[in-house]
N, C-alpha and C positions, 0 to 999 in steps of 0.2 A: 504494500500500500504506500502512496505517495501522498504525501499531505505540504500543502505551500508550496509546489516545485511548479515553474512557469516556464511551459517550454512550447516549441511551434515543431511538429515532423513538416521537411519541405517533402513537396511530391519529388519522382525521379524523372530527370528530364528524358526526353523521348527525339531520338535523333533520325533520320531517314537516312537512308547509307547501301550499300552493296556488302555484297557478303561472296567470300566460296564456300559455298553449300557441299562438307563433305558428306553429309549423311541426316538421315532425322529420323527422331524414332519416339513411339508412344511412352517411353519409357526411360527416365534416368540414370537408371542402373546397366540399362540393356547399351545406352550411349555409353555411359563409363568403361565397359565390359572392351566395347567396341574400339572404343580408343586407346585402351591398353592392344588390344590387337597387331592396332596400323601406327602405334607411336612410331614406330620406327622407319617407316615408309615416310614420316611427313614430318620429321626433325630436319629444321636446316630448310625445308623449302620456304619459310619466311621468315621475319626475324625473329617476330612473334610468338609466344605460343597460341598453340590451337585453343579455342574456347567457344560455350556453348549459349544457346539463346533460348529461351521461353515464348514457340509461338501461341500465344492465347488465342488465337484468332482460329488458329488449325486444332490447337491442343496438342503440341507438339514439343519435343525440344529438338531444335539443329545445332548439330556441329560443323562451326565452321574453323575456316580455318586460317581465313585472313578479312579484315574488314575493311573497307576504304567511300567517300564521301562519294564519288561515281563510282559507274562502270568502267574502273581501270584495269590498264595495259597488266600491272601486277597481279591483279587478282585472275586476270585470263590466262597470264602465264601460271602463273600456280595449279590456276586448276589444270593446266597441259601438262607440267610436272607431276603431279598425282596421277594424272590418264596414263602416263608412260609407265606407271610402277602399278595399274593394273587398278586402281580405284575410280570410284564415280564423280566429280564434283562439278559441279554451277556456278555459274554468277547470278547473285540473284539478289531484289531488292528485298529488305528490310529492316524494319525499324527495330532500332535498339535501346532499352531503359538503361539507364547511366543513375 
């Protein structure tokens, strides 16, 4: 219980941006499982680490695997890196909570 404490939660901002979509799945664990898999295919192809989004929209979570403000040259390469080593991945828009 809090008694006299005076505080505001800000919302999370909401950014619109492109993503490499390497995978999505109904399930958090099943994405975690997934990514211990292909860590090793997809170290080094950005500087990045790989990291994961909450589609509320689809009810989803994606793993991506690089983010950027367009549809850029990097993220098309990436996903052509991942395609040579045998994996799925997109460019694709979506918004991300920060």
């Amino acid at each position: 219980v809090l008694v006299g404490v005076d505080f505001t939660l800000k919302e999370k901002a909401q950014t619109q941006g492109y993503i490499a979509n390497i995978g999505d799945f109904s399930s958090l664990a099943i994405l975690k499982t997934y990514y211990q898999l292909i860590k090793k295919n997809v170290s080094g192809v950005v500087k990045h680490s790989p990291f994961y989004v909450k589609d509320t929209v689809l009810n989803r979570y994606v793993l991506a695997l690089a983010y950027d403000k367009t549809e850029s040259v990097m993220l098309k390469d990436a996903c052509l890196n991942i395609a040579e080593k045998g994996l799925s991945c997109t460019v694709q828009a979506q918004r991300i909570s920060h």
